[in-house]
N, C-alpha and C positions, 0 to 999 in steps of 0.2 A: 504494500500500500504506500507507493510514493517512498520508499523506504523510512518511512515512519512507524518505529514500533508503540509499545503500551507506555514504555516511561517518557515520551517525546509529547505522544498524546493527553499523558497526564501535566506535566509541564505546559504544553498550552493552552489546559480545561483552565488550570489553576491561573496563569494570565490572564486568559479570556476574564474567568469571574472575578477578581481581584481588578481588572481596569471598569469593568460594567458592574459591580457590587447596587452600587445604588441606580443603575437604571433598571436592573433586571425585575424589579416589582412593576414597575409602569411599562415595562414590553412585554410583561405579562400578559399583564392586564389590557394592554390595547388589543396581541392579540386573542385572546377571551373574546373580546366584543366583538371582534372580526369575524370568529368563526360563528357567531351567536346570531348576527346579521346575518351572515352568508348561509345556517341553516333556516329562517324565518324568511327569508327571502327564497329558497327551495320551497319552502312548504306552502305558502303565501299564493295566492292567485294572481294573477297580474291585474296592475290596478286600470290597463289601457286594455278595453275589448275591441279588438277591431276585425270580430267577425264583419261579416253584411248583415245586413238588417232580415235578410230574407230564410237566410240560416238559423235566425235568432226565434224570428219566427215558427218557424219549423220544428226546432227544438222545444220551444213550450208549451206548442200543442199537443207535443210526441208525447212531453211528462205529463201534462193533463188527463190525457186519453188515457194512461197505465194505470 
């Protein structure tokens, strides 16, 4: 792997988190909301319909009728 072993690895965990200590709660946290949004926004309908009007029709006389 790039000739990087486990004690190199461990050496730049430990950089990494020691230069970001204090940001790493709030890039949490952004991404949290990120992925929180991005599943609500899967599950969510879209808020712009733009079937035609004739489809629309069509469809809720289909459910009326059942």
């Amino acid at each position: 792997m790039f000739g990087l072993g486990l004690p190199e690895l461990v050496v730049i965990l430990i950089i990494v988190v020691v230069l970001f200590s204090g940001k790493l709660p709030g890039i949490g946290e952004g991404l949290g909301k990120a992925i929180r949004g991005f599943r609500k926004s899967i599950k969510d309908s879209d808020e712009i319909d733009v079937t035609p009007e004739e489809e629309q029709e069509k469809e809720k006389t289909k459910k009326k009728s059942s």
